[in-house]
SEDREN-899744 format. One record per residue: x, y, z of N, C-alpha, C in turn; residue in one letter. Coordinates in steps of 0.1 Angstrom, whole numbers, padded with zeros to 4 digits, always signed. Atoms other than C-alpha are relative to their C-alpha. Last residue first. Layout:
<recs>
XYZXYZXYZA;...
</recs>
This chain:
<recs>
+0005+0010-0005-0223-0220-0523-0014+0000+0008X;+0009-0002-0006-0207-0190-0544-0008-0016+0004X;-0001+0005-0012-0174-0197-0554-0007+0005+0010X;-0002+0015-0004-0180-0208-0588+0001+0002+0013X;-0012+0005-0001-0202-0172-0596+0006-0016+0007X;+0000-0003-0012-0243-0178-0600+0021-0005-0005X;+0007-0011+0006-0252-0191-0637+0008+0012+0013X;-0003-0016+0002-0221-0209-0635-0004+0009+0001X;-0013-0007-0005-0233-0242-0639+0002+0011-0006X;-0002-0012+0013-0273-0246-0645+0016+0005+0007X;+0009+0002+0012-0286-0279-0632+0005+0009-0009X;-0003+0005+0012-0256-0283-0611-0010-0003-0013X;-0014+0005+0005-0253-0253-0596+0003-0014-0010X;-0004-0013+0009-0290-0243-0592+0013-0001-0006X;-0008+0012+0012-0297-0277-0575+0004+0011-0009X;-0014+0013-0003-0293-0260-0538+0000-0006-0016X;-0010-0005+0003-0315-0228-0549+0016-0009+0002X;-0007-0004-0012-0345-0246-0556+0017+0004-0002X;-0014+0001+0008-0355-0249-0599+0003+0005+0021X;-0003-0007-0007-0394-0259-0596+0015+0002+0002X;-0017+0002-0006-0402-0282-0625+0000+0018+0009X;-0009-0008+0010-0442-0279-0630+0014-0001+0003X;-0012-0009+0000-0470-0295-0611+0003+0001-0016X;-0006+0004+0003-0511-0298-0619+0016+0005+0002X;-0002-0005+0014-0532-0289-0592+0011-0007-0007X;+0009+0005+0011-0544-0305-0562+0005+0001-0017X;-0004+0008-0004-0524-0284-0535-0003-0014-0008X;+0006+0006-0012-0525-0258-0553+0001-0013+0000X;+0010-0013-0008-0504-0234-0576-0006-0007+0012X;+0012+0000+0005-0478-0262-0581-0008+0011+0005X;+0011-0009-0008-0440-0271-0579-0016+0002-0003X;+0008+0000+0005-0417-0298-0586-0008+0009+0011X;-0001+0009+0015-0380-0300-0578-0020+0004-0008X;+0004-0017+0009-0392-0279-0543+0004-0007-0018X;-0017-0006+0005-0376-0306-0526-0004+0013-0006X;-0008-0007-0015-0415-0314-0508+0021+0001-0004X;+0006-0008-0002-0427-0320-0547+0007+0009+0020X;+0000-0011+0011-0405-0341-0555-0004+0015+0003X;-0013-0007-0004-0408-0362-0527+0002+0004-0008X;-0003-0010-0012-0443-0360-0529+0010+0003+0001X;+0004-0016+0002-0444-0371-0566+0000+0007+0011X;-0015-0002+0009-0420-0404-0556-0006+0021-0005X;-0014-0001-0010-0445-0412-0529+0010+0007-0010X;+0004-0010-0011-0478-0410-0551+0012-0002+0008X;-0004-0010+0008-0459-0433-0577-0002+0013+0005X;-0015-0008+0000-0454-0455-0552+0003+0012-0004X;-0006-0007-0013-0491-0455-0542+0019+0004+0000X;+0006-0016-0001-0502-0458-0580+0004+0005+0014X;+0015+0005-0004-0484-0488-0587+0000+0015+0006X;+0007+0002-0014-0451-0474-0608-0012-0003+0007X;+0001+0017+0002-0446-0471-0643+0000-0006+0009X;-0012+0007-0007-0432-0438-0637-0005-0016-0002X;-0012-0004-0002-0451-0420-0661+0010-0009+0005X;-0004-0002+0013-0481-0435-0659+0012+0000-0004X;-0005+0017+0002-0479-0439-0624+0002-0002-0009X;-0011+0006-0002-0474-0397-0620-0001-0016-0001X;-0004+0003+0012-0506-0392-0646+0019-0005+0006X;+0004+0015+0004-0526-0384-0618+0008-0009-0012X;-0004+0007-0008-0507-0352-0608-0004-0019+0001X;+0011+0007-0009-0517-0339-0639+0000-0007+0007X;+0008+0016-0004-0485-0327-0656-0011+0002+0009X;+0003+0008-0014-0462-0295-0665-0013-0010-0008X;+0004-0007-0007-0442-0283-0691-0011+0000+0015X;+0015-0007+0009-0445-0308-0722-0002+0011+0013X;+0005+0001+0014-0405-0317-0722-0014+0004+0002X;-0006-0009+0010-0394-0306-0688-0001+0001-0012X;+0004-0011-0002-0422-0318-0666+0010+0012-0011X;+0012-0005+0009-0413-0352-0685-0010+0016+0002X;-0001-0002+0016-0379-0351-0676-0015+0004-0007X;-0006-0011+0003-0390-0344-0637+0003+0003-0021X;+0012-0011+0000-0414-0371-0638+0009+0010-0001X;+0009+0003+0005-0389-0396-0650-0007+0006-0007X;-0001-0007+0010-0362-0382-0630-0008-0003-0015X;-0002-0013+0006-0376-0392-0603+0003+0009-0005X;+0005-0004+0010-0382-0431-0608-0001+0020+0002X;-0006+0007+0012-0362-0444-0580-0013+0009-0005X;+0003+0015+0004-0365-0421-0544+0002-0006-0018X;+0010-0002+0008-0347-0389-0534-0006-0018-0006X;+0004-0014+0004-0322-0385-0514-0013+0006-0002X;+0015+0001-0009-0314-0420-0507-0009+0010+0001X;+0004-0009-0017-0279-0412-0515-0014-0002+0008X;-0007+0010-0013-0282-0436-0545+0001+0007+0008X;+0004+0013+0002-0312-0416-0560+0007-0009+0010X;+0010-0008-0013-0298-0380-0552-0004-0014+0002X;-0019+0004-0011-0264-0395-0574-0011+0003+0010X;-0007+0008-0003-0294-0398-0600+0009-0008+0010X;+0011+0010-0009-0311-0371-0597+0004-0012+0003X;-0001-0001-0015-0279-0356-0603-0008-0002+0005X;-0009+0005-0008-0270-0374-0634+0000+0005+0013X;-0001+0008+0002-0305-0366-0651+0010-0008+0010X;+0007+0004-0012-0305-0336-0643+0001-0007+0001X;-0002-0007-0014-0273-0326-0660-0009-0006+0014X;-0017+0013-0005-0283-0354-0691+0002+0010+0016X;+0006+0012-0002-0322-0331-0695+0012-0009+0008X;+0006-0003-0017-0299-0299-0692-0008-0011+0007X;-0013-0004-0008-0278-0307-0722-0004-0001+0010X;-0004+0012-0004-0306-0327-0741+0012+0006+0008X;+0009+0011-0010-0328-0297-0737+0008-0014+0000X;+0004+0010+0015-0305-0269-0748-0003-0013+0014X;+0013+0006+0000-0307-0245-0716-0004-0009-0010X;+0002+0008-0011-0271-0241-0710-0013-0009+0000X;-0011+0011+0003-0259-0235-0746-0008-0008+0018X;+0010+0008+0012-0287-0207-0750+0006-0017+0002X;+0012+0005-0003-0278-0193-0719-0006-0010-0013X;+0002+0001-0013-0244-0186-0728-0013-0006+0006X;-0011+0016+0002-0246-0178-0761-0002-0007+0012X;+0009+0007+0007-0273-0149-0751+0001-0017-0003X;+0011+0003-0002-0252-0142-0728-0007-0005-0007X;-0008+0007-0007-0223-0133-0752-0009-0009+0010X;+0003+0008+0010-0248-0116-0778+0012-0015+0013X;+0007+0007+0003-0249-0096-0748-0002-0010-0009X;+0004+0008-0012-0217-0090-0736-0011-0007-0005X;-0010+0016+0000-0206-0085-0774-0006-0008+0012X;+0006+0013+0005-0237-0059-0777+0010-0012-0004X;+0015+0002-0004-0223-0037-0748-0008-0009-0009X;+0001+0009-0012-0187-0038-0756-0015-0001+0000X;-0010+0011+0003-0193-0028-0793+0000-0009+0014X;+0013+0013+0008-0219-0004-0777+0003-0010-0006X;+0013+0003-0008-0192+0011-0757-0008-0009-0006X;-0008+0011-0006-0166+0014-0785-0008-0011+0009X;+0004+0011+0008-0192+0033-0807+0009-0013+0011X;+0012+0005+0002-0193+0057-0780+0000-0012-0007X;+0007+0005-0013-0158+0062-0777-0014-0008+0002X;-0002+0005-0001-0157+0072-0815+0000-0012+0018X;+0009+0014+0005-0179+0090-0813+0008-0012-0002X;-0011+0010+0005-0160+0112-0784-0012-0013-0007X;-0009+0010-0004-0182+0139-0771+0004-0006-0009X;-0013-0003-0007-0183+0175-0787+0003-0014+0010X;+0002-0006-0011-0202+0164-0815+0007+0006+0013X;+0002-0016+0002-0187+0162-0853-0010+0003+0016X;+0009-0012+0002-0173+0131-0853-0003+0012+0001X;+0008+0000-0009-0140+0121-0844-0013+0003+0004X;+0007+0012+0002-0122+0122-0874-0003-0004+0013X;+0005+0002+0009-0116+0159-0867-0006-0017-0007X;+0001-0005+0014-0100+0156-0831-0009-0002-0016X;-0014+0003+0003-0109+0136-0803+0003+0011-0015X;-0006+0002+0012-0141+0147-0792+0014+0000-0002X;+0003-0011+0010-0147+0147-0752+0012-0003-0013X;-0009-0009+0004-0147+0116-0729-0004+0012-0014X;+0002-0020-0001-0176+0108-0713+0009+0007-0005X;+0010-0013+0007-0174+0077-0732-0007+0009+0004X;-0009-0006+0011-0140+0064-0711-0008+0005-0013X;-0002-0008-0009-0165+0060-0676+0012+0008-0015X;+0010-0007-0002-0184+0033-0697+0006+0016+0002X;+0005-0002+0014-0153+0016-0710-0015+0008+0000X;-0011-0006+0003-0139+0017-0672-0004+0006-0019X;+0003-0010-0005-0170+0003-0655+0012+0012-0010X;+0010-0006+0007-0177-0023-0682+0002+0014+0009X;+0000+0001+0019-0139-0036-0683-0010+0009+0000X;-0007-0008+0000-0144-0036-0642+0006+0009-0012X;+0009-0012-0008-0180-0053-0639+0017+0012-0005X;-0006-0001+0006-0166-0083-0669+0002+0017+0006X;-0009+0009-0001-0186-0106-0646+0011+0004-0010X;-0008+0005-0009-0209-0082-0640+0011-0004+0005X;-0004-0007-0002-0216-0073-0674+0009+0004+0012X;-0009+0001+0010-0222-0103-0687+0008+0010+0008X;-0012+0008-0012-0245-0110-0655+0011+0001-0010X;-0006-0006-0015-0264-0076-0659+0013-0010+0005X;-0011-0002+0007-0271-0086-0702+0006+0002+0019X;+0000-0014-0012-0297-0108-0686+0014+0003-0004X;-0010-0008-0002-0315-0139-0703+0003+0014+0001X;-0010+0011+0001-0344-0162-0706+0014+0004+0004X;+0000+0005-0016-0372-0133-0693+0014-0011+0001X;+0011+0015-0003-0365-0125-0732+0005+0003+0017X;-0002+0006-0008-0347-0097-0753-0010-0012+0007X;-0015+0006+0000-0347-0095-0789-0001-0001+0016X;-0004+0014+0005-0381-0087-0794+0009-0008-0004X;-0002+0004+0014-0381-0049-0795-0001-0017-0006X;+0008-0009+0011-0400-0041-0765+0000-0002-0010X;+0013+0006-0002-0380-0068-0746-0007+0006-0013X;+0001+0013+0012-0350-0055-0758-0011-0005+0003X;-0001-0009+0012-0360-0020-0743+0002-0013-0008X;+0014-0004+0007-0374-0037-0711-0001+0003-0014X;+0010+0012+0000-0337-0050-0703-0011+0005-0006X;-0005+0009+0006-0321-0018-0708-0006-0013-0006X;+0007-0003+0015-0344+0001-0692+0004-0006-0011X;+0018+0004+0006-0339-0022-0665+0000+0002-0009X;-0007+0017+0001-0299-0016-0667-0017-0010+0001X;-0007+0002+0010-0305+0018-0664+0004-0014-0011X;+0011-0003+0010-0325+0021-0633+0005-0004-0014X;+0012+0011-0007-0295-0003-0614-0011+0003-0009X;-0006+0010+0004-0269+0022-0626-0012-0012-0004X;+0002-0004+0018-0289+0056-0619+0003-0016-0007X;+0010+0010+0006-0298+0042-0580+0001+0002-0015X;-0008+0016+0000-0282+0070-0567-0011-0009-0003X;-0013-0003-0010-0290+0111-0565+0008-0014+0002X;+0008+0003-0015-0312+0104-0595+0016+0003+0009X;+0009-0006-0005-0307+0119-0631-0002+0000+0013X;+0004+0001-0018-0274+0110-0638-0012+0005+0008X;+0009-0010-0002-0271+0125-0674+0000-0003+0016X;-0006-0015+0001-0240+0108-0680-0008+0005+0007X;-0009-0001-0015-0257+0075-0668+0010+0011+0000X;+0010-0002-0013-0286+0082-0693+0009+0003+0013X;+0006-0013-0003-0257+0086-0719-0011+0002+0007X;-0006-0011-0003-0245+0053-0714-0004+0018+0003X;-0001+0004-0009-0274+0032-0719+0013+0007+0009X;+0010-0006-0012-0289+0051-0743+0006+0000+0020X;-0002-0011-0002-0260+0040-0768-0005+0009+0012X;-0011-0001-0004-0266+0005-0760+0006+0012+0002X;+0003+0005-0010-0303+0005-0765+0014-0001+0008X;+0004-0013-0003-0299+0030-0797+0001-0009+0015X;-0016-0006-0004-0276+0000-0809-0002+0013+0008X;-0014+0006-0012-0305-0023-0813+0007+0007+0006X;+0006+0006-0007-0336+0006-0823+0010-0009+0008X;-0006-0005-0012-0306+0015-0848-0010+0001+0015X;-0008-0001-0005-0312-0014-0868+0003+0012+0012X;+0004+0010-0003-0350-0013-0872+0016+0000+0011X;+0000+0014+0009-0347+0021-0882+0002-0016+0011X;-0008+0007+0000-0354+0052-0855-0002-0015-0013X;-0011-0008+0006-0374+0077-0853+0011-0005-0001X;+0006-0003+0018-0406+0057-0843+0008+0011-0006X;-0002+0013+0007-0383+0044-0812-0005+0002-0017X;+0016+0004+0004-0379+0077-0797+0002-0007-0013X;+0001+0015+0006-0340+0075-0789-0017-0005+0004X;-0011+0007+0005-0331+0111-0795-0004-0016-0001X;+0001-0003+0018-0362+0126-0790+0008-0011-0002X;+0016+0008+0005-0363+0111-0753-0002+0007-0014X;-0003+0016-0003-0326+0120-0743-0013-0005-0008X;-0009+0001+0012-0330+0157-0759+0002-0018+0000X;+0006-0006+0012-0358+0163-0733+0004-0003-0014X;+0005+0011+0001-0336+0147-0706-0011+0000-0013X;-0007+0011+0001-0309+0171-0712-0009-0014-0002X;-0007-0001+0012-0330+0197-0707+0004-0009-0011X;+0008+0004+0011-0351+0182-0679+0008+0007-0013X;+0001+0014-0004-0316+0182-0658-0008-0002-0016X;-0001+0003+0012-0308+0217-0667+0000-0019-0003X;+0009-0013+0009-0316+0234-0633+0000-0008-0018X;+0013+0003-0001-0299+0202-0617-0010+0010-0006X;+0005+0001-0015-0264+0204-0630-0011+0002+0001X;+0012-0011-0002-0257+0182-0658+0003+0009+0012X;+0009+0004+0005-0228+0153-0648-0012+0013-0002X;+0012-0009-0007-0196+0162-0635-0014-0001-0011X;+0014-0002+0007-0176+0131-0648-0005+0012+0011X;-0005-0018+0002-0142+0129-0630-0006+0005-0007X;-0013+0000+0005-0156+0099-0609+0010+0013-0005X;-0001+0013-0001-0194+0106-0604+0018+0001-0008X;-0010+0001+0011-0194+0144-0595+0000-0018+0000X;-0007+0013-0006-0227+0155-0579+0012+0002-0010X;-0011+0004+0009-0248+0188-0582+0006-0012+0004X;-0019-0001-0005-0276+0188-0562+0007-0002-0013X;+0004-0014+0003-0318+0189-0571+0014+0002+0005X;-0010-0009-0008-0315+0152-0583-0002+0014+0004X;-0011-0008+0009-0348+0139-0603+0013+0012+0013X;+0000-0017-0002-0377+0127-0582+0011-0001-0001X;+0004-0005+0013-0388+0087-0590+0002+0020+0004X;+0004+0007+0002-0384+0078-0546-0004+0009-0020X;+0015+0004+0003-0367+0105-0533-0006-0008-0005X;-0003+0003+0012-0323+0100-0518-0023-0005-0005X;+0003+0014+0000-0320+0113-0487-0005+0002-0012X;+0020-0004+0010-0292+0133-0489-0011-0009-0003X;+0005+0015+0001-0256+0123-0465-0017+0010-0006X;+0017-0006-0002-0234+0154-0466-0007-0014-0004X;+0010+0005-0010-0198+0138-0462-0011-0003+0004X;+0004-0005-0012-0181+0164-0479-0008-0011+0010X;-0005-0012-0001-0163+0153-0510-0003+0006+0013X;-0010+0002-0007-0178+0121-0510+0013+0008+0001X;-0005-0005+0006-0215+0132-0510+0014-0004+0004X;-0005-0012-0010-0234+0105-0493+0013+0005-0013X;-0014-0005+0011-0265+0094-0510+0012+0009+0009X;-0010-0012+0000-0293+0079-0489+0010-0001-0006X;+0004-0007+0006-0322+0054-0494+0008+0011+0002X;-0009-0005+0010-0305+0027-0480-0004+0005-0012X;-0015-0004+0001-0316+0028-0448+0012+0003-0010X;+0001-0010-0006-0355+0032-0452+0016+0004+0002X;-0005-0003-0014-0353-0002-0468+0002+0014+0001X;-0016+0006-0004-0362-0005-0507-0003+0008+0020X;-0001+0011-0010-0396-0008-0516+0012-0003+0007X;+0013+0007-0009-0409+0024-0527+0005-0011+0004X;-0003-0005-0013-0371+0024-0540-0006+0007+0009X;-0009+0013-0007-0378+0002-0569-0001+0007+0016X;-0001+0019-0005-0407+0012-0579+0007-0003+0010X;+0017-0004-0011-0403+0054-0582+0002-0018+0007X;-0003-0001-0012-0372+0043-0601-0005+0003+0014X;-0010+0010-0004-0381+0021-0625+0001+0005+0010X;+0010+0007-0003-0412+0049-0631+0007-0012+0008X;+0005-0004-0014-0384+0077-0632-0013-0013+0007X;-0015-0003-0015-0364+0058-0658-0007+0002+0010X;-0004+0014-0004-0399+0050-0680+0011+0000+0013X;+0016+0004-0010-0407+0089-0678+0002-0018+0004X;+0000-0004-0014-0372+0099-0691-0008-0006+0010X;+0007-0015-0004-0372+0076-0716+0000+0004+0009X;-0009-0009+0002-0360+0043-0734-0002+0012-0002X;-0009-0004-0012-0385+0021-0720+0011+0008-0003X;-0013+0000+0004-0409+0040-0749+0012-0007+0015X;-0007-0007+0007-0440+0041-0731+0015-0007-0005X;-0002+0003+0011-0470+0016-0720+0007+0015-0007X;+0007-0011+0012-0461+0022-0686+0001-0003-0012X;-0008-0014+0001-0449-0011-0665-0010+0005-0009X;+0000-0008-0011-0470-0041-0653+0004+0014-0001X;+0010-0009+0004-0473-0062-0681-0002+0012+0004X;+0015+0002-0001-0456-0093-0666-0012+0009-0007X;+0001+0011+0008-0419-0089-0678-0017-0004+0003X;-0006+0000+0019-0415-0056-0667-0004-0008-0007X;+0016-0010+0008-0439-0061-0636+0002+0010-0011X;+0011+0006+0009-0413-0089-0630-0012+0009-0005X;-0005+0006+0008-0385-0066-0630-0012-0012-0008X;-0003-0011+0018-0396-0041-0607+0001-0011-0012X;+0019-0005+0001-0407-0069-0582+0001+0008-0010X;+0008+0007+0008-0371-0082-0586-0013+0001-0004X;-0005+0003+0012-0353-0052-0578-0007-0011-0009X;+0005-0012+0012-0374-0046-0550+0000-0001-0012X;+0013-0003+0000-0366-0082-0533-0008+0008-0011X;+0002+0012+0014-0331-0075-0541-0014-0004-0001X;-0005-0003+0008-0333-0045-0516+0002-0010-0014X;+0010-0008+0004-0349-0061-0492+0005+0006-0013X;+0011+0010+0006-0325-0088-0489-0013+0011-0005X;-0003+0003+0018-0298-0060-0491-0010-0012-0001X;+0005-0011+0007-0315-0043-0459+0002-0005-0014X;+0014+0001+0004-0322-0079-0441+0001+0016-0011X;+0002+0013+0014-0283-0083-0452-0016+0000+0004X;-0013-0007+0014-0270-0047-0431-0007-0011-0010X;+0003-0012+0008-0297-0054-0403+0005+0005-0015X;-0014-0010-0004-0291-0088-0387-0001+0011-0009X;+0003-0010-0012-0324-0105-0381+0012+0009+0002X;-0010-0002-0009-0325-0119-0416-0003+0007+0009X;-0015-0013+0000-0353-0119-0437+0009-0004+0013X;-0011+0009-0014-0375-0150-0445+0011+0007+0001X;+0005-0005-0007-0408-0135-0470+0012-0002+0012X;+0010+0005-0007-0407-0162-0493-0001+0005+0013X;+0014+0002+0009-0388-0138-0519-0011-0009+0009X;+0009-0010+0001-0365-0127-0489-0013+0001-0008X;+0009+0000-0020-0352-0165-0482-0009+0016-0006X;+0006+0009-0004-0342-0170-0520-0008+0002+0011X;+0007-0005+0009-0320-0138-0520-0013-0008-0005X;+0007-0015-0004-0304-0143-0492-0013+0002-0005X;+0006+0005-0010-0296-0178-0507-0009+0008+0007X;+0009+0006+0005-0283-0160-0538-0010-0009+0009X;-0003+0013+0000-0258-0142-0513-0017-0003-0009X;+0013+0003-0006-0265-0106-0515+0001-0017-0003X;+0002+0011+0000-0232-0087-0526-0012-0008+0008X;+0011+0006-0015-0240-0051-0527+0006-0017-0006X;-0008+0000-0011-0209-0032-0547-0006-0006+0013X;+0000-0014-0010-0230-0014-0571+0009-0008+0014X;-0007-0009+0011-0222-0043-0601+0003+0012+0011X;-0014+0003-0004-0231-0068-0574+0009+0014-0007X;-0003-0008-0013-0267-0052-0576+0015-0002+0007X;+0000-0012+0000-0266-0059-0611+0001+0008+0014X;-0014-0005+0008-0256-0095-0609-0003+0019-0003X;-0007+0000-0004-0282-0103-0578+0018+0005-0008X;-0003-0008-0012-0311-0087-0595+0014-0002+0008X;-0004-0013+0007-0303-0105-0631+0002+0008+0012X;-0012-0002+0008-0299-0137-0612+0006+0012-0005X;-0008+0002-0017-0332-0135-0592+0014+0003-0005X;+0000-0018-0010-0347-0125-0623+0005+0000+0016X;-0011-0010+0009-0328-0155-0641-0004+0013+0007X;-0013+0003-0006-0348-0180-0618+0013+0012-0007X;+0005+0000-0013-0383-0167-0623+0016-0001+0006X;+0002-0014+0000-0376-0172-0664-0001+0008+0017X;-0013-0004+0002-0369-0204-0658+0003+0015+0004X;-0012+0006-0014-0396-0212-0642+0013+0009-0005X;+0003-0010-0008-0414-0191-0675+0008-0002+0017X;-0007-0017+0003-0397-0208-0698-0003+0011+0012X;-0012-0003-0007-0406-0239-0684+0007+0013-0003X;+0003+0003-0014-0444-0232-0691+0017+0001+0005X;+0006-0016-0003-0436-0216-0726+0002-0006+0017X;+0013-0002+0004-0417-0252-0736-0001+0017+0009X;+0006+0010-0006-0383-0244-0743-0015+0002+0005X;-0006+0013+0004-0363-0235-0777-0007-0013+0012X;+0011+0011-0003-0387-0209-0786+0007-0013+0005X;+0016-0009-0007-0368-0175-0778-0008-0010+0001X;+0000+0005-0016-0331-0191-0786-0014+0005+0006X;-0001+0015+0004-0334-0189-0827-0003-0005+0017X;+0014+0005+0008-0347-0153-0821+0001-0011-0001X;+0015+0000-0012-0322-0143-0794-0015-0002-0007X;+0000+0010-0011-0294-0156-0817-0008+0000+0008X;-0005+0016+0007-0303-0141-0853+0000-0006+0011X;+0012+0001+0009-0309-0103-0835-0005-0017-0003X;+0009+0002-0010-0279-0105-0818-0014-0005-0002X;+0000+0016-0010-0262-0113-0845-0006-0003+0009X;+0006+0012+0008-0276-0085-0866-0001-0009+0004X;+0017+0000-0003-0271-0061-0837-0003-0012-0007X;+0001+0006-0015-0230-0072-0838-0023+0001+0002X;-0004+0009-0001-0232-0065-0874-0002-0009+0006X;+0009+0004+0011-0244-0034-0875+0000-0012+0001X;+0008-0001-0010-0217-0025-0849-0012-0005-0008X;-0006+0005-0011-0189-0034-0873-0012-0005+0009X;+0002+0014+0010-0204-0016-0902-0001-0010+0016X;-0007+0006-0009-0208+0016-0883-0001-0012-0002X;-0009+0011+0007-0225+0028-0915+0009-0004+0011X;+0007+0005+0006-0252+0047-0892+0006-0013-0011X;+0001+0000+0016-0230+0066-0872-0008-0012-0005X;-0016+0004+0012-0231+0059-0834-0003+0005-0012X;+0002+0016+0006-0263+0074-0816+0015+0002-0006X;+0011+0014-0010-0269+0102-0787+0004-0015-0005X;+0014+0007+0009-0237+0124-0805-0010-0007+0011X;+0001+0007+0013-0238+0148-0785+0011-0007+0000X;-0001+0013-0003-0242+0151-0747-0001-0005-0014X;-0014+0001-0011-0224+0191-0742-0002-0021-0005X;-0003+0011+0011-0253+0196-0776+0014-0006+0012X;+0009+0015+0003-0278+0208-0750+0009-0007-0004X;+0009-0002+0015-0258+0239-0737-0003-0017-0001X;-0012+0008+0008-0250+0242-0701-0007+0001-0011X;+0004-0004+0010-0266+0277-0681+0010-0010-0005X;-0010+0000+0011-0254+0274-0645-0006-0005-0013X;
</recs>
């Protein structure tokens, strides 16, 4: 069946969309004031702990809950023997391996807002995903399809009351997607808002038999990266998460078609669109807030501070470490010789106070010799950093 190209116009909002302008600017302004605020070394911990975060808020979005604990055990290799949670341990696994060989170097040096980038996310992820939940079942008939690794639907689907492309006109559509938001055709500003815009109309397009959400929500990610507004520091996935039914409904209401004459001039709804990306850069500049507020160094220094503390009288943990931990957090890590220093301790206490550190996971190291670094375990995650993770997750 023969669709015509312009079925996914407009790609971008209008250009005087003051409003939306606006919202990029701020973004802009807050993920640049918030990019240096901690040392590189802790940035990067950090950074380790938000891709656990971003994987477990985007895979919630599809309806996988993966306990953050889960999700802990699988990165050191410690799967479950019960099949359904070693597949979603795997499964978040993936998602994070994709993610860091975003943030490490690892991906295609293209445009992530592209056909070719999408299929690369998606090759990745689901090379690693479990054998069982690589299938798509039609829910109309039942038909279960196994779902290819980076290889473009060859079925028709209907996502909601969306019928998306059908597969003869796939690269069509995708052909029009990669003009449309090729970065060197674009101004500074709509580079922001192209990232929001994109983000919808990819999940029109629905390239893959499943997994489109999840791809999307990388390219997302990568795309601020690219531009230097996003960071390893923060993840529009948990904004969105936690607002999952607002974003599923404001997504699912810019497939609608043009509203009459002040409606732009494509046959979808610009106005719709612009709504979208309105949501889409509030969540993030919302995040952005969010993280910025948690990680300010005397906010998070006092947090640790009072729970090394209550670890202290519990016997937990011995006297002087929050010390070494404060000082792992102001210059990034330390020379294990340098714990008496520090702690003001004779050199064998101070060797006792860095092991138990170091065996909590609080302090971590490439070798056994080397210098640590603050290690963030999944038990102090709550009170070092409330909320990152929902309240009634334990």
């Amino acid at each position: 069946m023969k669709e015509k190209i312009g079925a996914m116009e407009p790609l971008l909002p209008p250009e005087n969309a003051r409003n939306l302008n606006d919202l990029a600017l701020d973004l802009v302004s807050k993920a640049s004031s918030f990019a240096g605020m901690l040392n590189p070394i802790v940035a990067k911990s950090v950074g380790n702990l938000v891709r656990s975060m971003n994987c477990y808020y985007s895979n919630l979005i599809e309806g996988h809950d993966t306990h953050p604990h889960d999700i802990d055990r699988a990165l050191a290799q410690d799967y479950s023997n019960e099949p359904a949670k070693r597949a979603l341990q795997k499964e978040a696994a993936a998602h994070i391996a994709v993610q860091k060989m975003i943030d490490e170097g690892g991906a295609p040096t293209v445009n992530p807002l592209s056909s070719t980038y999408g299929r690369w996310i998606h090759k990745e992820f689901c090379d690693r995903m479990p054998e069982e939940l690589l299938w798509s079942e039609n829910p109309e008939t039942g038909e279960k399809i196994k779902v290819v690794p980076g290889i473009h639907r060859d079925k028709t689907v209907r996502v909601g009351r969306h019928i998306p492309p059908h597969p003869e006109n796939l690269e069509m559509f995708l052909k029009r997607f990669d003009e449309a938001y090729d970065e060197r055709r674009l101004s500074k500003l709509q580079r922001i808002t192209s990232v929001a815009a994109s983000h919808h109309r990819y999940v029109w397009i629905h390239p893959f038999l499943d997994g489109n959400g999840r791809v999307v929500r990388l390219m997302s990610y990568a795309a601020f990266k690219n531009i230097d507004v996003g960071s390893e520091l923060w993840s529009v996935a948990r904004g969105l998460a936690r607002r999952k039914e607002e974003y599923k409904s404001i997504l699912q209401a810019a497939d609608a078609p043009r509203q009459g004459d002040l409606d732009g001039r494509g046959t979808l709804s610009q106005k719709a669109l612009v709504k979208f990306c309105e949501f889409f850069l509030e969540t993030c500049i919302d995040q952005v807030e969010y993280m910025n507020n948690l990680l300010d160094f005397k906010v998070l220094s006092e947090r640790m501070r009072i729970h090394v503390e209550e670890m202290v009288a519990m016997k937990e943990l011995p006297k002087g470490s929050y010390a070494l931990l404060r000082e792992a957090l102001l210059i990034g890590e330390f020379g294990r010789g340098k714990a008496q220093e520090i702690t003001g301790f004779k050199d064998r206490a101070a060797r006792e106070v860095l092991y138990a550190l170091v065996k909590k996971g609080l302090l971590v190291s490439d070798t056994l010799r080397g210098p640590v670094r603050l290690g963030f375990p999944i038990d102090i995650v709550e009170r070092w950093f409330p909320l990152l993770y929902p309240a009634t997750i334990k």
